[in-house]
Structures are given as C-alpha cells and as structure tokens.
TORLO-792137 format. One record per residue (C-alpha): residue number from 0; residue in one letter; x, y, z. Coordinates in nm, 3 decimals. Example, Ala and Ser with C-alpha at 12.3 -4.5 7.8 and 13.67 -1.06 7.14 Angstrom:
   seq   type      east     north        up
     0      A     1.230    -0.450     0.780
     1      S     1.367    -0.106     0.714
END
This chain:
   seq   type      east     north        up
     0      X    12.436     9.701    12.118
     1      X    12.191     9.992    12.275
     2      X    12.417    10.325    12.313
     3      X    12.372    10.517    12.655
     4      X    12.234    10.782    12.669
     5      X    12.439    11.105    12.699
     6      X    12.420    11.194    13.098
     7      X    12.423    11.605    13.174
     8      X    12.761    11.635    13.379
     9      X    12.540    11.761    13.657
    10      X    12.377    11.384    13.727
    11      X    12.719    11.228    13.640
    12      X    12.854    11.412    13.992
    13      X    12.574    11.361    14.137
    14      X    12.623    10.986    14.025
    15      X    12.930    10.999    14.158
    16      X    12.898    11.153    14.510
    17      X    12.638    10.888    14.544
    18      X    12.873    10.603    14.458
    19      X    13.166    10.749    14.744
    20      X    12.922    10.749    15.013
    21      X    12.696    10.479    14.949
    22      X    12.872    10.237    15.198
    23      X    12.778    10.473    15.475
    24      X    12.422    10.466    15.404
    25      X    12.395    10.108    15.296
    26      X    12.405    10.022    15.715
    27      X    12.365    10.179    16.032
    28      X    12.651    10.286    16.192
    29      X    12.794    10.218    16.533
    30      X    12.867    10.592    16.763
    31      X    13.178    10.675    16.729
    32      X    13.268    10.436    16.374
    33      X    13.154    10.726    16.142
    34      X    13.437    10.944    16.156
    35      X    13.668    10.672    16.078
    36      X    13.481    10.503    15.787
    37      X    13.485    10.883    15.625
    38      X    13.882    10.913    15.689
    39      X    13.914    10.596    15.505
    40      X    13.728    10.729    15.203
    41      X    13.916    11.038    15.241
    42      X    14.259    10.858    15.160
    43      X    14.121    10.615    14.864
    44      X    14.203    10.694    14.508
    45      X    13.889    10.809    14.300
    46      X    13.836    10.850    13.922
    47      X    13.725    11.183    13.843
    48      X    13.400    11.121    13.691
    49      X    13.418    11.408    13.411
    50      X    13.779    11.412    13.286
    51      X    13.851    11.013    13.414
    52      X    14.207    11.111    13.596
    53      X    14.291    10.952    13.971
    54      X    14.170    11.253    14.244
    55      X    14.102    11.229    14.619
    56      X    13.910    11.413    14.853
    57      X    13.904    11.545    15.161
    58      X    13.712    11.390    15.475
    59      X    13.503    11.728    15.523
    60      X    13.401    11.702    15.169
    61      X    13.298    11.329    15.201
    62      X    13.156    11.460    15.509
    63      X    12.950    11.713    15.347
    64      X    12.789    11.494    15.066
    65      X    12.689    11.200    15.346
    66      X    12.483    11.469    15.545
    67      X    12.253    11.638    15.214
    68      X    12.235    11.254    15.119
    69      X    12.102    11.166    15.439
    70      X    11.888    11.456    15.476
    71      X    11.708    11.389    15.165
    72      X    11.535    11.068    15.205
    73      X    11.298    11.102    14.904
    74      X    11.574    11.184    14.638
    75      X    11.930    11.152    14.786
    76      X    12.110    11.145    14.438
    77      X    11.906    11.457    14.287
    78      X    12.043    11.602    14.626
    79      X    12.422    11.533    14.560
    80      X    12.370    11.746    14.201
    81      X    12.612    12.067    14.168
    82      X    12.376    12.369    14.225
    83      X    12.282    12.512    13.919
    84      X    12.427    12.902    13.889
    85      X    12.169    13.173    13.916
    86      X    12.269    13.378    13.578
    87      X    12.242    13.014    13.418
    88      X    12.094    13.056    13.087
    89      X    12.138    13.449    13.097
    90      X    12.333    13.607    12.823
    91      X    12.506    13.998    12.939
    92      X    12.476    14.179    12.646
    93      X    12.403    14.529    12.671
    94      X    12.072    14.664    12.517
    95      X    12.239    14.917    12.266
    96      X    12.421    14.639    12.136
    97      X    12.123    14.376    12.147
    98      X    11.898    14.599    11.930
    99      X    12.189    14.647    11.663
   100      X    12.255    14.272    11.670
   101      X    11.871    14.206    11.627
   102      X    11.877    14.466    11.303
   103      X    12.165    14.309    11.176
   104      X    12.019    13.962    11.209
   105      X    11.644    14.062    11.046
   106      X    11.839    14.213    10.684
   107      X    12.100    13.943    10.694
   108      X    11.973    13.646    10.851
   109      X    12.189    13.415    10.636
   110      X    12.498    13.537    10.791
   111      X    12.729    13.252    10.982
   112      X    12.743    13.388    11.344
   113      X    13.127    13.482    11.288
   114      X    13.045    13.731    11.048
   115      X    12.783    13.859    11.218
   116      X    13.036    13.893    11.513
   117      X    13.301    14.026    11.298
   118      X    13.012    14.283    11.156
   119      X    12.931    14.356    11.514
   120      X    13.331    14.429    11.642
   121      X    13.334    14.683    11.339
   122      X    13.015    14.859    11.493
   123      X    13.167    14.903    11.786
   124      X    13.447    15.050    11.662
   125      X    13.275    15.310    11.450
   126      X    13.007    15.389    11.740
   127      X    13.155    15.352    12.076
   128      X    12.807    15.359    12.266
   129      X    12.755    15.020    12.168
   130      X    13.063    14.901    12.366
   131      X    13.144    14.681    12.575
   132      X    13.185    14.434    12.265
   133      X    13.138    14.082    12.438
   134      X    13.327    13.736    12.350
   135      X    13.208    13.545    12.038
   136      X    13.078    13.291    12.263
   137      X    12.846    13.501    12.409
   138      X    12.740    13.647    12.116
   139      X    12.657    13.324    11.942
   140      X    12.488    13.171    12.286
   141      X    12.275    13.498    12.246
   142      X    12.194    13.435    11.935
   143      X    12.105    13.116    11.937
   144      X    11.918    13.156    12.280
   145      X    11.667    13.363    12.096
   146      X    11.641    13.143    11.788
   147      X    11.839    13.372    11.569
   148      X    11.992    13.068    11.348
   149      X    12.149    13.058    11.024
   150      X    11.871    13.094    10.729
   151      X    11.915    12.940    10.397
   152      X    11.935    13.258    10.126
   153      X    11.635    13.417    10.000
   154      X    11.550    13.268     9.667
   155      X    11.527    13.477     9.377
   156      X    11.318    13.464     9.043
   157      X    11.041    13.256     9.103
   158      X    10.741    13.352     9.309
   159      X    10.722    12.962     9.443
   160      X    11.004    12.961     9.554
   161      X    11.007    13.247     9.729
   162      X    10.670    13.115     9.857
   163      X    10.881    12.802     9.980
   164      X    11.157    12.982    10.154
   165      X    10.961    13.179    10.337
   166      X    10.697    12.889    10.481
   167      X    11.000    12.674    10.568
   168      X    11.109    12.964    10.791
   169      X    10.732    13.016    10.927
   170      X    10.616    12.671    10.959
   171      X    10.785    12.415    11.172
   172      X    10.835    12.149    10.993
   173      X    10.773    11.780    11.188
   174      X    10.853    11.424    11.086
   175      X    10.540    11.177    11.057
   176      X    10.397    10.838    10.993
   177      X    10.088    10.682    10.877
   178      X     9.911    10.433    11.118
   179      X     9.833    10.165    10.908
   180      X     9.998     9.962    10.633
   181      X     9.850    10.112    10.281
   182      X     9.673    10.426    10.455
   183      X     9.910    10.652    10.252
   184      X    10.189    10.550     9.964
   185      X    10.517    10.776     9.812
   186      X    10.578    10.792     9.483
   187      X    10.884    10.913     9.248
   188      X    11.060    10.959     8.978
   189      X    11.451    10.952     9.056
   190      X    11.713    11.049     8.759
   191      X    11.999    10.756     8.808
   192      X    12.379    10.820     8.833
   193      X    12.420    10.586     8.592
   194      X    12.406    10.539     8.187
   195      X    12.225    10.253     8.007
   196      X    12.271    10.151     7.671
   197      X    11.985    10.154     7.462
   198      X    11.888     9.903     7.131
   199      X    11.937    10.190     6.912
   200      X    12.310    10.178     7.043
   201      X    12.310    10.527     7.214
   202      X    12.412    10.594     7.623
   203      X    12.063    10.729     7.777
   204      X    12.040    10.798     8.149
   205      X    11.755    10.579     8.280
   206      X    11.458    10.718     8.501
   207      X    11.360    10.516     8.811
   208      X    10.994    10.473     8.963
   209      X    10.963    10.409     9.313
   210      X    10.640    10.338     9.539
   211      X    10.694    10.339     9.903
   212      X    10.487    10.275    10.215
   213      X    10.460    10.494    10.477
   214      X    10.405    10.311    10.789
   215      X    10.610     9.981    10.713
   216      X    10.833    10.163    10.456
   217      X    10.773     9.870    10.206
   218      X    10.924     9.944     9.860
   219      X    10.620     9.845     9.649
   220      X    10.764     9.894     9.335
   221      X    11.092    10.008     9.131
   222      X    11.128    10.001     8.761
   223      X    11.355    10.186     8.534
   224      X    11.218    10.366     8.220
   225      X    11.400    10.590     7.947
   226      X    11.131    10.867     7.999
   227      X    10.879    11.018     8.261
   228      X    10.609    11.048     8.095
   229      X    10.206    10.926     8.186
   230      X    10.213    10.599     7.995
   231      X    10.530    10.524     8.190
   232      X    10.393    10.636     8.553
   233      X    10.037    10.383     8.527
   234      X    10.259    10.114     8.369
   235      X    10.495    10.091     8.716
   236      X    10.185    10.163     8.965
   237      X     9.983     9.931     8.814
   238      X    10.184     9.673     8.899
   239      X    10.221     9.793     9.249
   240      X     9.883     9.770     9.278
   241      X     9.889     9.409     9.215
   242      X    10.158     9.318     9.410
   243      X    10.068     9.491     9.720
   244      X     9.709     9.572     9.717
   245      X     9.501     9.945     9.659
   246      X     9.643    10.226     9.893
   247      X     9.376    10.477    10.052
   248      X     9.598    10.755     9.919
   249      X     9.904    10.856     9.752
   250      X    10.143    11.127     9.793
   251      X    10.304    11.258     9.488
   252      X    10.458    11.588     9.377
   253      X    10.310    11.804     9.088
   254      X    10.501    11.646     8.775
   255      X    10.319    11.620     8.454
   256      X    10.321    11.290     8.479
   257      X    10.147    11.286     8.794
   258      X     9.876    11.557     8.740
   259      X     9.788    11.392     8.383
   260      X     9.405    11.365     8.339
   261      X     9.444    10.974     8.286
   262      X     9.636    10.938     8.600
   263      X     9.412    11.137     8.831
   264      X     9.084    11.041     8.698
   265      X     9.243    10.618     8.777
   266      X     9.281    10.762     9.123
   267      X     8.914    10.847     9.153
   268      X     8.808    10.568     9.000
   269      X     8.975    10.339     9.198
   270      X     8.891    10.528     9.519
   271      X     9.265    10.614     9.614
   272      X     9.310    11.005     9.752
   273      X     9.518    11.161     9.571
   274      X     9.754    11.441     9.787
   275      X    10.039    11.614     9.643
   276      X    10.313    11.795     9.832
   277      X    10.345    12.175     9.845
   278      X    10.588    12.315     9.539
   279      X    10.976    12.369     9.594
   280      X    10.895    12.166     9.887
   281      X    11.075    11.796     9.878
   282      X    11.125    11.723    10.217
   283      X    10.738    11.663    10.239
   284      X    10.792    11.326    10.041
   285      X    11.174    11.280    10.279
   286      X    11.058    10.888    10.306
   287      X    11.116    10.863     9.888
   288      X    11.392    11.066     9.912
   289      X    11.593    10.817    10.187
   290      X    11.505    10.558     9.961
   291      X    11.684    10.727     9.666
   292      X    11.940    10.798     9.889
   293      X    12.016    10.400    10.013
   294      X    11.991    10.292     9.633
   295      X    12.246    10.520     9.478
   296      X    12.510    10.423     9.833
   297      X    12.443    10.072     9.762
   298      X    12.251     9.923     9.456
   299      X    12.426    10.145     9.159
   300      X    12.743    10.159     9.365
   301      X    12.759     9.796     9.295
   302      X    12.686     9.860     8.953
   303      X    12.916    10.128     8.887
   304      X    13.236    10.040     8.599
   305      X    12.938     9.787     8.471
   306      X    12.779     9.760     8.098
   307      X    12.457     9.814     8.164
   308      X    12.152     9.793     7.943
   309      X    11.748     9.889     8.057
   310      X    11.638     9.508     8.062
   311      X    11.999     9.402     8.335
   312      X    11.938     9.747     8.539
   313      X    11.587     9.682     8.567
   314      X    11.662     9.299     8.669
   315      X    11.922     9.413     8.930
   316      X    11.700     9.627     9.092
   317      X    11.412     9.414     9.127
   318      X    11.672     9.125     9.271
   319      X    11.827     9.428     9.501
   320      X    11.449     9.577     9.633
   321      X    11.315     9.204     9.754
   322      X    11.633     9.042     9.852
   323      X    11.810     9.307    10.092
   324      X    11.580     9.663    10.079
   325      X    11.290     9.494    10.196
   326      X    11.431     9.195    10.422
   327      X    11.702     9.451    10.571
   328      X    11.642     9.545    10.967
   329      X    11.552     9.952    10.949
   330      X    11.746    10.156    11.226
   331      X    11.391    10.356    11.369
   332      X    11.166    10.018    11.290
   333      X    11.390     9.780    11.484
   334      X    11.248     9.531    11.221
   335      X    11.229     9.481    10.851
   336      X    10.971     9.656    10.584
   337      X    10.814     9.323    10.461
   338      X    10.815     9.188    10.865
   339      X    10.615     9.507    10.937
   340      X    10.424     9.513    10.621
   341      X    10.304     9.125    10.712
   342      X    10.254     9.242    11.074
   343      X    10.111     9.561    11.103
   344      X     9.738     9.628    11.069
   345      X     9.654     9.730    10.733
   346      X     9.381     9.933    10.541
   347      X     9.481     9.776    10.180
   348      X     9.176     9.693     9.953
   349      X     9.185     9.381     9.693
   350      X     9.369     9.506     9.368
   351      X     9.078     9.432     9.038
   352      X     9.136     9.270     8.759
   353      X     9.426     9.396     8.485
   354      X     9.096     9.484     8.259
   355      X     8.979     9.739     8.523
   356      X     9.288     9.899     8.590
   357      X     9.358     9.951     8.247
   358      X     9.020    10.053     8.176
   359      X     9.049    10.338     8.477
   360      X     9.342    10.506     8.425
   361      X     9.183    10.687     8.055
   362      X     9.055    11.036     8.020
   363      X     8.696    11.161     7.941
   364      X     8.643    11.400     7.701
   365      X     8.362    11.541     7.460
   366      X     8.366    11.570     7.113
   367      X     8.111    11.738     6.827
   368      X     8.022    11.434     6.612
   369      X     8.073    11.526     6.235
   370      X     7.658    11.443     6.136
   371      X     7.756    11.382     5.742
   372      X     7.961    11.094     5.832
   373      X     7.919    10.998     6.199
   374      X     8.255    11.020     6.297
   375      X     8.518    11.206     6.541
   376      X     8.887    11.248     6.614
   377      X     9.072    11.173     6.868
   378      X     9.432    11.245     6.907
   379      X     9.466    11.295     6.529
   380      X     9.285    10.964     6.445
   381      X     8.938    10.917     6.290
   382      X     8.634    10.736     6.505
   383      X     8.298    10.583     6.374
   384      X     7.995    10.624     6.584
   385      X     7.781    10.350     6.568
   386      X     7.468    10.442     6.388
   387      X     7.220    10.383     6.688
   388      X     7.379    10.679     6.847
   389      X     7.415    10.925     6.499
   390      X     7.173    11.146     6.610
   391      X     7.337    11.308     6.909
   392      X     7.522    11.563     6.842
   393      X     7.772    11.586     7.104
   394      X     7.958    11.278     7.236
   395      X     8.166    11.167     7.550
   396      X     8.427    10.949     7.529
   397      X     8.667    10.782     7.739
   398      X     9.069    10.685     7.622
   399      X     9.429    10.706     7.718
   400      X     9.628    10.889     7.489
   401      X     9.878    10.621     7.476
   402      X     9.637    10.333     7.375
   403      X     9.406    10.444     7.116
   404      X     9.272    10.018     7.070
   405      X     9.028    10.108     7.392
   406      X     8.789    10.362     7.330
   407      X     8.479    10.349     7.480
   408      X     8.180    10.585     7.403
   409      X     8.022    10.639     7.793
   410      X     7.684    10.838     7.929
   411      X     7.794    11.143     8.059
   412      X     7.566    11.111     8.305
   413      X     7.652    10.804     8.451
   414      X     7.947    10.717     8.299
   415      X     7.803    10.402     8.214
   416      X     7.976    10.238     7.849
   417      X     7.797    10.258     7.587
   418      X     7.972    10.116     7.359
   419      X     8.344    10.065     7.208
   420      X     8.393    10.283     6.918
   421      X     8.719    10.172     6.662
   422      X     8.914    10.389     6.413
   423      X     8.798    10.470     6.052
   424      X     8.807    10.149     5.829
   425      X     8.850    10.390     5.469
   426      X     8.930    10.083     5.304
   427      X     8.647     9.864     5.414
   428      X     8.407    10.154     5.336
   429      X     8.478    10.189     4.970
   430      X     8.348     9.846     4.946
   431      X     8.027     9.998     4.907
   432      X     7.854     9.833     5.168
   433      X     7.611    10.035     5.377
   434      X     7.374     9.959     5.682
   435      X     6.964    10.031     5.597
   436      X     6.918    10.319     5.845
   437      X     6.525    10.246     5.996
   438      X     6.343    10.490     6.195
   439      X     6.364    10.254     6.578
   440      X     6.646    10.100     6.439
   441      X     6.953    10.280     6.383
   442      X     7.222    10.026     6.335
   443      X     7.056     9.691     6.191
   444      X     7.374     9.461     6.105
   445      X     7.146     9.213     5.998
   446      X     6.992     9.451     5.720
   447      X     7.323     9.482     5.516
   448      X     7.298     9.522     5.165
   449      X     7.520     9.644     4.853
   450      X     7.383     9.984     4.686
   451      X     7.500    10.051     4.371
   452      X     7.682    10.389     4.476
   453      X     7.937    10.432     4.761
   454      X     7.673    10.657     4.926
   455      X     7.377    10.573     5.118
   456      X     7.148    10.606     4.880
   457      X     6.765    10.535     4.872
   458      X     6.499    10.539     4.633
   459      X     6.103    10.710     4.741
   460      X     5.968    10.352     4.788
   461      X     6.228    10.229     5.013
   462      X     6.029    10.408     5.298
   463      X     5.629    10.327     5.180
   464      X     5.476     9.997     5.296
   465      X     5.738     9.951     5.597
   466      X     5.726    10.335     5.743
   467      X     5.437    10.388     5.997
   468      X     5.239    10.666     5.904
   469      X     5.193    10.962     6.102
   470      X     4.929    10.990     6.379
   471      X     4.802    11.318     6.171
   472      X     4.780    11.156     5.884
   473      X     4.656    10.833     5.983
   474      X     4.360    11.024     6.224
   475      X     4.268    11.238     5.869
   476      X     4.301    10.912     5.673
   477      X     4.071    10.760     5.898
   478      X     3.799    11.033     5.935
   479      X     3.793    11.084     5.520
   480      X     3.736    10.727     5.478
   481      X     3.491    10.668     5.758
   482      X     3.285    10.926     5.572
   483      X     3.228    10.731     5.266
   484      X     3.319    10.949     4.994
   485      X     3.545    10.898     4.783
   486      X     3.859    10.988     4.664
   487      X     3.891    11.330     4.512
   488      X     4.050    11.254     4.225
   489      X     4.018    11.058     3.878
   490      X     4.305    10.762     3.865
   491      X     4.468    10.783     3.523
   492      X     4.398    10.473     3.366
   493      X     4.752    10.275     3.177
   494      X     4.774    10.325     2.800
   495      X     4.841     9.967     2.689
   496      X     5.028    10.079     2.356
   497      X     5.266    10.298     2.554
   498      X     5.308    10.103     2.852
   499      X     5.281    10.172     3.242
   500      X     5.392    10.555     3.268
   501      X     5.455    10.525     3.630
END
C-alpha cells in the first residue's frame, strides 16, 4: 500500500473549506435559494479537519469562504488557504543576544541546543544587556533557521581524521547511483558477529567479502575467509568476475589488501578503474555498508546459538545471497537486484579465461641477476634464468607473492613473456650435467653433455674449428695469404722416439 503524503495543515483547511461549499458551486443557483442552502450548511455537523472532533460553523463564515471561492476562478482551493502570518519564518531575538549565541555556537558547536540554552539563561544572568532571554523554542527555531545544528566532536590524534571531520562539515554530502549495470562495483571486507570453528579446533572470527553493484544493487559475490589479506581479496573477486562479468570500475577503501601491487596492477590489466574512497570516510561506500547491515539483521541472526564451521557459514551465505538478497523486492528499486540486473542496460565486458585472470593479478618487479650462476630470488626462493637470456644483467619479472609456481620473466618494455622461469633444482644440478654455452646459441638443450666436473668446464679446443673467426683476423688472414709468403715461422717437426709433444 502507497502512504500519503503528509499534507501542510494549511492545504488540509483549505481542503476542507472546499469540501463545505462545494455543493454551492457545483450548480447555479436560483435568486433568492442561496441564503438558505448556506443556513443549511450552517447547522450540519462537520469534522474538524486538524484535530478530527464534530464542530459547526456559522452561516457568515460559510458565507465568507463561498465568495473568495467564487472569486477565484483559476485556483479556488489555493484561495480557501489560511493566510500565512507576516513574521512567519522570523525569529525575535535581540542582536546582543544573537552575536553571543553565534560565539557560543562557533567554540562549541557540538553542544545539544538545551545546553546551549541553558549556557545562554546563565549569560543573561551574569550580563543583563543581553536580556530579554527568549523561550527555548525560539532559541532552537533560531538556531536551526540559520543552520546552526548539532556537530559531531572534533576528532583528536590523527591528522585524517581531523581532515574527515572537518570536510564532512564543509562538503555536503549527496546520495548517488551509477547509470548502468557494471559501470561501478563496491567492495568489502566485513568482520562477522559470529565465531567459526576452525580444523585446528580453535574459535576464529571469520572475515566476509562482499561485491556489490551500484545501479541494480546485485550482490556479486560473498565468501567468508579467516584473514584479509591479498591472496584472499583476488580469490573472492575473481570469481565475481566470472559470475557476473568485468566492471568498468571499482570502489574500494585503502586496506592493504586493496592497495597491494598484485591487486592494482589486475585492475589495469584487466581495464577496470580503480577509485577508492576518501580516508575516515565510510559513508562514501554506504551501498556496502546497508548490505552488511541486512546480513547481520537477518542471515547470522538465523545463525546465531549455531555450531558453525568456515565450509557451513560459507554454504549458508551463498544459499542466503541468491535465494532471498538477490530475489527480494528493494524498498527505493520497487523491484529485485537480479530483475534489475537482467533488465537494466549494462556496460559489463566478457570475463577471460581463469588462466588470464590468474596470470593478471601478479606484480612486476626487477631484479640484478647473480652472472656466476644465472640466478635470482624472489621472496626468499632461488630462480634460474634460462641461459639465452644470461647476459643481461638486470631482469623483470612478473609473480604473486602467494603463488611462486607462475613466474614469468617479461620485456620491460612491452611486457611481453619471455619466458617462465622455475625455482633452483640443487639436486638436479649436482648431477653434473651442463648445457654447451655457443656464441648465437645460449641455451642449446639438444647439446647436453656430462663433463667430468660439476662446473662448466671447457678445454682450448672446444672453441677452434666451430668458433667463427673474427672479421680482423679473418681480413689479416686473408691479406697475408693472398700475398704468397709464407708463414713466419719453422713448424717443429715430432720426435718419433719421444712421441707427439703437443
């Protein structure tokens, strides 16, 4: 059922006049049947249309409100309206005692307005020339006449919050909505009311993920976790990103979690803007924060006197976010989230493959590449370079700290993959097998063979025949033997009793 509007009681007289009267206006009149018809009015029982009880009125009165009806063809009803008083709106207070209430108000504007009035009695009394001392009622309709409301108290400590305090008082602060289905998503981390118990047997209180849509106020995602860290934030969006599609941008606050490299460089590589709210300031993200709100009254009400463990909680909640959150009519929406998800226009993009997400929601860094071995660390493990790429001497690569089995080494330039690097093998390595190392070929697989040494070691003639010779050399070379001399020097001939001394 639609509730009324409140009517001002100014229109409900007006309302009412109209209703007495309207029989005389419905139809002409004969001359001389006027008088009567009002005289009959005049002795009917009314209901009085502010405080409901049985009043009458007399026939002048009656008379009165048929005549400004009449008069006023355009608008009769607006005619029938009390007259509004001339010092309507106008607050007497005298200006010595205006000034002092405006001091008062500037050093202590988190006073309630009694104790500002009870502050302002005592003024008075100690200065007389502020006197007359109006009613309460007129000092709080002064007050709040001129905007002087109650202020939350200064916050003390930290300079952000102080920062916050004093924009909420400066900045109006407005309710909005995006104008298409994925143009901007909410996300959270909510701290439950209630304990889960873990596999290690201890009571833990669970942390809740929750990604909402602004314009259809969808509930993409909720999943509980034991901790709010990184790892945990891409594991829950990433599968709100396959449920429901990529967003064009996200609005998040600035937890660690949130401002982690990995996160924010998956943002940009998936093309979603990332926005954050201002600090100390929640009721930029108020969306997430009704959501919280309708869980905790209903969902883990439910659950409350109940054993709970991570694996039932998380269960519940996914049963509790599609079955009633989603389908449930919402009071402003006059529909259901998934009704307007489905019918709203939307700006979503196809959600890639599992492989891509994964693959950009990692970190870049660069590392100095240790040239005796051709290795680097990473997170406190070891990495092999592949030998094609031994001779550069700094290196980018590309991980999340969480899972060290995908490293990839990229161009910085580009960002283009080079190639997937793997931890240190030490075990495979004393094996003794080592790659030949040519001069255009810096990691031949093919060319594998076992040295005698656990060292790549090499003997002068490994490099003779198969090495191309310099251009220097080979232009000298060429120019000595094109000559015709020849060679400057006297072989030394093989004693046959002592053998071959090379």
């Amino acid at each position: 059922m639609t509730k009324q509007p409140t009517l001002s009681t100014a229109t409900q007289w007006a309302r009412f006049r109209f209703s007495v009267i309207g029989s005389l206006l419905s139809a002409p009149l004969a001359r001389g049947d006027l008088k009567p018809a009002i005289q009959s009015l005049a002795e009917r029982i009314w209901t009085h249309p502010i405080t409901g009880q049985d009043v009458q009125y007399a026939a002048t009165t009656i008379e009165g409100w048929y005549y400004k009806a009449k008069n006023a063809q355009d608008d009769p009803v607006r005619a029938l309206q009390r007259a509004v008083r001339k010092d309507s709106g106008k607050v007497s207070l005298s200006l010595n005692l205006a000034d002092h209430l405006r001091a008062q108000y500037r050093d202590h504007s988190h006073w309630s307005y009694q104790l500002h009035y009870d502050n302002l009695a005592s003024a008075v009394k100690a200065d007389p020339s502020l006197a007359p001392l109006c009613s309460y009622t007129t000092v709080k309709r002064f007050m709040q006449t001129r905007g002087m409301v109650r202020k939350r108290r200064q916050a003390k400590g930290r300079p952000g919050e102080v920062r916050a305090a004093r924009r909420r008082e400066n900045r109006e602060i407005r309710s909005y909505e995006s104008e298409y289905t994925g143009s901007l998503w909410h996300l959270d981390f909510h701290h439950g009311s209630l304990k889960v118990i873990t596999h290690a047997g201890q009571w833990q209180r669970p942390i809740v993920l929750g990604i909402l849509d602004d314009h259809s106020r969808l509930c993409c995602h909720l999943q509980w976790y034991v901790s709010e860290t990184a790892e945990d934030l891409v594991h829950g969006f990433s599968q709100a990103l396959q449920k429901r599609g990529l967003p064009r941008a996200l609005l998040t606050d600035n937890g660690a979690a949130m401002v982690s490299e990995e996160f924010t460089e998956g943002l940009l590589s998936l093309g979603i803007v990332h926005e954050k709210t201002l600090p100390y300031s929640p009721y930029q993200n108020g969306k997430q924060e009704r959501l919280w709100a309708t869980m905790e009254g209903r969902l883990m009400e439910m659950l409350d006197g109940v054993e709970l463990t991570l694996d039932f909680l998380n269960e519940a909640t996914q049963a509790w976010m599609e079955i009633e959150y989603n389908r449930a009519v919402h009071r402003e929406l006059l529909m259901s989230p998934v009704e307007r998800f489905s019918k709203a226009p939307d700006v979503l993009r196809t959600c890639p493959s599992s492989q891509t997400i994964r693959e950009a929601f990692r970190l870049q860094t660069r590392r100095v590449q240790r040239q005796s071995d051709g290795t680097i660390s990473l997170e406190g493990v070891r990495f092999e370079i592949p030998a094609r790429f031994r001779h550069f001497r700094h290196v980018v690569v590309r991980y999340a700290r969480w899972d060290l089995g995908r490293v990839d080494l990229v161009d910085p330039q580009s960002g283009t993959v080079l190639a997937p690097i793997y931890p240190l093998d030490r075990v495979a390595n004393a094996e003794g097998h080592r790659a030949r190392v040519d001069a255009d070929r810096r990691d031949g697989p093919n060319d594998d063979e076992p040295d005698a040494g656990s060292s790549a070691a090499s003997t002068p003639g490994d490099d003779g025949p198969d090495k191309p010779l310099p251009p220097l050399l080979k232009r000298i070379l060429d120019e000595y033997s094109a000559s015709g001399a020849p060679p400057a020097y006297l072989p030394k001939k093989p004693n046959p009793k002592k053998g071959n001394p090379s």
